[in-house]
N, C-alpha and C positions, 0 to 999 in steps of 0.2 A: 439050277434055275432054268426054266423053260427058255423057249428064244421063241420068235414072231411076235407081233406086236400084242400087249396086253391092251384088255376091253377099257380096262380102270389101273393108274397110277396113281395114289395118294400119297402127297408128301407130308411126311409128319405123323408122329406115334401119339399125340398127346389127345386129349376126348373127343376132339371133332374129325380127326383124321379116321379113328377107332371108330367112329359110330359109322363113315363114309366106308371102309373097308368093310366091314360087318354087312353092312345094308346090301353093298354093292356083292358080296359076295351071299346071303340070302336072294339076290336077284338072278344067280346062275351067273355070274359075271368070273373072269380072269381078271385077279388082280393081286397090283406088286404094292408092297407097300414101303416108304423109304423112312427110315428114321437117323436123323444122326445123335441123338440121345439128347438134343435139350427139348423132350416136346414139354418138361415140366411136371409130370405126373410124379417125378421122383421128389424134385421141389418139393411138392405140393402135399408128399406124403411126409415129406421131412419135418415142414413146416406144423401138422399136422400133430407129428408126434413129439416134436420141442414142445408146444401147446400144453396138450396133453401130459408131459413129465410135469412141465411147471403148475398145474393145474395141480397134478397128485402133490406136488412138493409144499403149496399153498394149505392142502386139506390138511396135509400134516401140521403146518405149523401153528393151524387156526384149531386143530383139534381139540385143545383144551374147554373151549366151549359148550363140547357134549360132556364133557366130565374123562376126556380120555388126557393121558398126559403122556403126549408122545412128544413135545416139546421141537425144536425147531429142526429139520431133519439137514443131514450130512450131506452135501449135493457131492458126489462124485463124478463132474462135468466129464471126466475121459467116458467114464460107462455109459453117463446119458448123453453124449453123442454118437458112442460108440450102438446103444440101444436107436436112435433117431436113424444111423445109417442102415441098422438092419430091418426095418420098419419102412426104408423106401426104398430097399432091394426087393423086401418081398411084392410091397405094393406092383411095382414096375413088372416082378417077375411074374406074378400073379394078369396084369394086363398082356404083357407079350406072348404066356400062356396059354391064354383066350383066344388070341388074336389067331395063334395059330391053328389051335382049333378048330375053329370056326372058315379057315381055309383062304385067306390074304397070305400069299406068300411075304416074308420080313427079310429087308435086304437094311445091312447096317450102312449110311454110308450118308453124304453129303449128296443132296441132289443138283443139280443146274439146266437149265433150258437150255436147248441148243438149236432146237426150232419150233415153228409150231405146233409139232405133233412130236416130238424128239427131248430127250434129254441125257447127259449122264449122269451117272453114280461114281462119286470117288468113294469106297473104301479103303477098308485098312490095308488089305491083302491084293485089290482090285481096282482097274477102271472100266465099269460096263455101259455100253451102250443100250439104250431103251426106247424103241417107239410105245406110242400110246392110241388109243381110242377116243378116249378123253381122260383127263385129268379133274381132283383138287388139291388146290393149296391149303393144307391146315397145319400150317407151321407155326401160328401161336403166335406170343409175344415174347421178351427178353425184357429184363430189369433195365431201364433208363439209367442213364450217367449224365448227372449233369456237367456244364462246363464250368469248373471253378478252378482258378489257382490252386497247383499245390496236390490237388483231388489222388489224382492219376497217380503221383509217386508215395501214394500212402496205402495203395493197394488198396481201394476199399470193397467192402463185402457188398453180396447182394442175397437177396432169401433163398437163391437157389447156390450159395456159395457154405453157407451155414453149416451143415450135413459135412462139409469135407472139414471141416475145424478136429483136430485134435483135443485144443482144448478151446474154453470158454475165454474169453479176454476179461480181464477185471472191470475195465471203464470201455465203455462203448457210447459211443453217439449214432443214434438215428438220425438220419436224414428225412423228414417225411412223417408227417401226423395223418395219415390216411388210413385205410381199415389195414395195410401190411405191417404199416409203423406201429400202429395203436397195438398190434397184436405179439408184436414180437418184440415191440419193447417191455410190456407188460411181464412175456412170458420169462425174458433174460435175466428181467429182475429178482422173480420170483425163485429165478437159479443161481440168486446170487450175485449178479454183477451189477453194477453200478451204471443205471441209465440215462441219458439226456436227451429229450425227445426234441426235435427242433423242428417246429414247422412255419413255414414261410406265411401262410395266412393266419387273420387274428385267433383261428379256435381251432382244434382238432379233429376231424371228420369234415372236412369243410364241405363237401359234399352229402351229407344229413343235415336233416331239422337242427337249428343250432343247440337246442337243449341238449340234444344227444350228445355232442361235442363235451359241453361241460360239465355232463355226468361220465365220463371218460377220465376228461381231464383232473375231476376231483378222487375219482378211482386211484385213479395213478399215482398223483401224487402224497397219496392218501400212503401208497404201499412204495415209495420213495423214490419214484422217478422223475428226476428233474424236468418239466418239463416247461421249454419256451416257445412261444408262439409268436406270428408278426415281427420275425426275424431271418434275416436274408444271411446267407454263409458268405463271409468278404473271401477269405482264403482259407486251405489246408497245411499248419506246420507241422513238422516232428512233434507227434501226439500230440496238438490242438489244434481245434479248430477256430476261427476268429471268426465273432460274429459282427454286421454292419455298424452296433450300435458299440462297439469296443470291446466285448465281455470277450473271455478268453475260456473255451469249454476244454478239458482236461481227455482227451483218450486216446486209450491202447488201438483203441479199432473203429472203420466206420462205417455204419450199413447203409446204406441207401436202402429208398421207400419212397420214392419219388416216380413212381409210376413206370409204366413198360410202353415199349416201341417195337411196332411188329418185326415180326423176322423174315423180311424182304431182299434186306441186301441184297446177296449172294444169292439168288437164284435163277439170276440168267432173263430177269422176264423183260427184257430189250428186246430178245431173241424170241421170243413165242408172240409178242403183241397184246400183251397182260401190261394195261397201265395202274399207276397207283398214285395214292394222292398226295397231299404235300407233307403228310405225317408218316405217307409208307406203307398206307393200307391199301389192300387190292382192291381195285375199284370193281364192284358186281351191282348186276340189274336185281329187282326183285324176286327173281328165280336162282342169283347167286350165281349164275352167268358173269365172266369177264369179256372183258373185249375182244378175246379171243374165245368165239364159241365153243371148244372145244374142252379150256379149260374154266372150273368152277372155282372158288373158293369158302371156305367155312370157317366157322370159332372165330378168336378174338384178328386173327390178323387181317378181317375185313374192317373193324373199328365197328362192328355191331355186334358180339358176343361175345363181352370179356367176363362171363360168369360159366361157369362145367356145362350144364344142363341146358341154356341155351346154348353155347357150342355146338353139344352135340346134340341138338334137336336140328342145329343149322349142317352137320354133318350127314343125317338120313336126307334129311330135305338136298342137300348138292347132292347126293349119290343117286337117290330116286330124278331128279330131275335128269341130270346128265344122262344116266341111261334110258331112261323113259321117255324124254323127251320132254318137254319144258309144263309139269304134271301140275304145278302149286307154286304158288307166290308163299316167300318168307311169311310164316308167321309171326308178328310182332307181340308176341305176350308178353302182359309185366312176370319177370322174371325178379324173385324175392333177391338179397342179399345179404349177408350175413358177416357182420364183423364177428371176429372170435375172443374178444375180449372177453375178462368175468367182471361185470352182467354183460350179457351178449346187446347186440346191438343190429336189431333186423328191419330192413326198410322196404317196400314195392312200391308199384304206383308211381304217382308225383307227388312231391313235397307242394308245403301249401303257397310258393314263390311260385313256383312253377302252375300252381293251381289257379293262383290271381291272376298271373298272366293272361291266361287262356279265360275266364270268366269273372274277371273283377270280382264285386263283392258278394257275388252269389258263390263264391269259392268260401268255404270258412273252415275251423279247426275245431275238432275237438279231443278236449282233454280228458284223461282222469289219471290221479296218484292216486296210490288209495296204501295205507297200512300194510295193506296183503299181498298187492304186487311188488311195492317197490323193499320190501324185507325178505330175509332167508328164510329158512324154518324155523329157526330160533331169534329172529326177531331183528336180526343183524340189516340194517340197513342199509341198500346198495343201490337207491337213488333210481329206481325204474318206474316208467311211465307210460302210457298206451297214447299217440297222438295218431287223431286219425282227419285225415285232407275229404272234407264232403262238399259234394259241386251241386248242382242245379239240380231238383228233383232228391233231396237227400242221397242220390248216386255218391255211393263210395268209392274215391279217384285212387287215394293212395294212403298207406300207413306206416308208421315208424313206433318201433318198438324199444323200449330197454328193458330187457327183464335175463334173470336167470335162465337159460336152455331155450328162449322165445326162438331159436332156428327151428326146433321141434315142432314147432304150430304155427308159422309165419304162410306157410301154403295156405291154410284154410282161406285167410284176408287176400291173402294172392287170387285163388281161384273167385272170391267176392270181385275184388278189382277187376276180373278178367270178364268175369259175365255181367259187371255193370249194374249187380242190384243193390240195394237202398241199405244205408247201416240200420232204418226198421226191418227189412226181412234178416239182416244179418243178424239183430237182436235173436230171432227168435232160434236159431241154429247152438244149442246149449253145449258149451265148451262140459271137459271131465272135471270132476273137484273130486279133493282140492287139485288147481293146478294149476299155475301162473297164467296161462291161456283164461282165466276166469277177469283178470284185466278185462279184455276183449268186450266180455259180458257186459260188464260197465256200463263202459263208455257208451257201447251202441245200446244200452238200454235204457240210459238217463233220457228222465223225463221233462229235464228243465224248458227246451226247447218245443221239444213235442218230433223234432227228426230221430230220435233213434226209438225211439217207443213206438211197440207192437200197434198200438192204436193213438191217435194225438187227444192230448189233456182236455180238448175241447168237445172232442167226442164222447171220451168216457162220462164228462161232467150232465152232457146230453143224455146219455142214455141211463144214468143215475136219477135225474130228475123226472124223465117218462118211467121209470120202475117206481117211482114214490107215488104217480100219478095214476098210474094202471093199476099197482098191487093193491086188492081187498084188507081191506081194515079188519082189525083182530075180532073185533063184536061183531062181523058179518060172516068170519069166517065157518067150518064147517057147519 
């Protein structure tokens, strides 16, 4: 490890730290990068490939329907988590990799501020000392724990705990009807364990379009996950959990899905002059600047990039700033998101609450189910929907989607929302067929209205009756 002061320290391996490290080092820059292994990316691949097994274990059981008769398959949970762990070794090994690569020196260790321009590294083997140039924080986020009786001496899991399990637990209760909950209780079940989805607000996804929620909710329990909503956790006993209203849920194990809390703690920033706000996020100006000019921060532990891709769009932007000098303000682009349930569940934009808000009745929705979107290839119905949020001027504000693989084409209505044109220009932009993206076609092309059509019903009616009017009659013609 070099000594003198480095140009760039970034704390944190996970996607916003990685894209800060990279950038900073494409700029000619000295830099150290600190990781102490929760930045998440292993999580994430875990999580990723649990999905994915359950997914394949689903196609199996469902396969009778093409005429294949492979009947309901054997889940050998030691292999498929033993497969899940080697799936976020590689991922992880594959980024650290790169990292090095690309020329960010990698120090394993726990970071702490110790002044403005200073901090140390505990590792394993070590304690170093490090000045800096400038700094960012891209330490991420950490699975939330709520405070409930009972919780803490039940051990409960969280989605970055999942990957170390041995084995699967027979009954599990989820904590949290939110896109981690909806996704990994779905996938547990599909491997066999017996799930109970509990979430405290009336519907599931409570943050999408409500429809979305209860095309989920009827998924689920379609393929036998108990699932309750509008129900508060009293306390945690020896395998049960007690719910407010007396019911008594039955399990081995328990996940929380209850959202994340940035990873601030511990990192000393009393001592640098990095304030942070009542949740714990580091407070930055529009350039990602903290109160200490010195250091930046990026990704979710600012409380504005808790999705990959804006992370680390907010990860080049703090590294170009910091060195460069204060070059660009944050870009705010609607960034899509993607539940990974099956039918997927993809949203950008604003929802149409959030639409009303902002423009009362000149916000409206529109719909379409249709046959073709909301079935599989063979006809299987899985309840999907194209809703799309249009404001003033037919402006396309924001969309939600449920369909099969809709993470696959959710950018297209993303990059519409981003540039602000009309669901008629978007009509005319012809998705591939067949292919659930034909949704899209739809809705922005229904005529009912006269907003999503190439031309309005009142025009074309116009220009039909001047063609009856101009065109030469047949006895006159040649």
């Amino acid at each position: 490890m070099r000594t003198g002061t480095w140009d760039m320290v970034v704390l944190g391996g996970g996607v916003a730290g990685l894209a800060a490290a990279r950038t900073a080092r494409r700029l000619d820059a000295q830099v150290l990068l600190v990781d102490d292994g929760t930045s998440g990316y292993a999580a994430s691949a875990a999580a990723t490939a649990l999905i994915a097994a359950a997914h394949a274990a689903h196609t199996l059981a469902t396969a009778g329907r093409f005429g294949l008769r492979c009947g309901a398959p054997r889940v050998d949970d030691v292999a498929v988590l033993a497969a899940v762990r080697a799936a976020a070794r590689a991922e992880s090994g594959q980024l650290r990799d790169g990292t090095i690569a690309g020329g960010p020196y990698v120090l394993d260790g726990r970071a702490e501020f110790t002044g403005p321009d200073s901090l140390r590294v505990t590792g394993t083997d070590a304690v170093r000392e490090v000045r800096f140039r400038r700094a960012v924080i891209a330490t991420g986020c950490a699975p939330a724990v709520p405070l409930i009786p009972g919780l803490a001496d039940a051990q409960p899991l969280t989605a970055d705990d999942l990957s170390r399990l041995d084995r699967l637990p027979e009954r599990i209760a989820v904590l949290g009807g939110g896109s981690t909950g909806c996704e990994l209780g779905q996938a547990l079940a599909r491997l066999g364990v017996r799930v109970t989805l509990i979430e405290v607000a009336d519907r599931l996804l409570p943050n999408e379009e409500p429809a979305a929620g209860a095309v989920i909710s009827e998924r689920l329990r379609a393929e036998g996950v108990a699932v309750r909503t509008g129900q508060l956790v009293d306390r945690v006993g020896v395998g049960t959990v007690h719910l407010a209203d007396g019911a008594i849920v039955p399990a081995d194990r328990i996940l929380l899905a209850v959202g994340r809390r940035p990873r601030t703690d511990r990192l000393g920033l009393t001592a640098t002059g990095v304030r942070r706000d009542v949740r714990g996020h580091v407070v930055v100006d529009q350039r990602l600047r903290s109160a200490n000019h010195r250091v930046f921060a990026a990704g979710p532990v600012t409380g504005s990039a808790p999705l990959a891709r804006a992370a680390e769009l907010q990860g080049v932007q703090a590294a170009e700033n910091a060195l460069l000098g204060p070059v660009g303000r944050v870009d705010r682009i609607p960034v899509p998101r993607v539940t990974r349930t099956d039918p997927e569940v993809a949203q950008v934009g604003v929802t149409l609450e959030q639409a009303q808000r902002l423009h009362g009745d000149r916000a409206r929705a529109r719909w379409w189910v249709d046959d073709d979107l909301d079935r599989d290839e063979l006809g299987e119905r899985v309840g999907g929907f194209c809703h799309l949020v249009v404001g003033p001027g037919g402006q396309l504000l924001g969309a939600t989607v449920v369909s099969p693989r809709v993470g696959q084409w959710i950018g297209e209505l993303a990059a519409a929302v981003r540039q602000g044109i009309s669901v008629s220009e978007l009509a005319r932009a012809l998705p591939g067929q067949p292919t659930y993206a034909d949704g899209r076609r739809r809705v922005t092309g229904d005529v009912d209205d006269g907003l999503g059509a190439p031309l309005p019903a009142r025009l074309v009616g116009a220009w039909r009756g001047l063609r009856r009017i101009t065109r030469p009659s047949a006895r006159h013609s040649g």
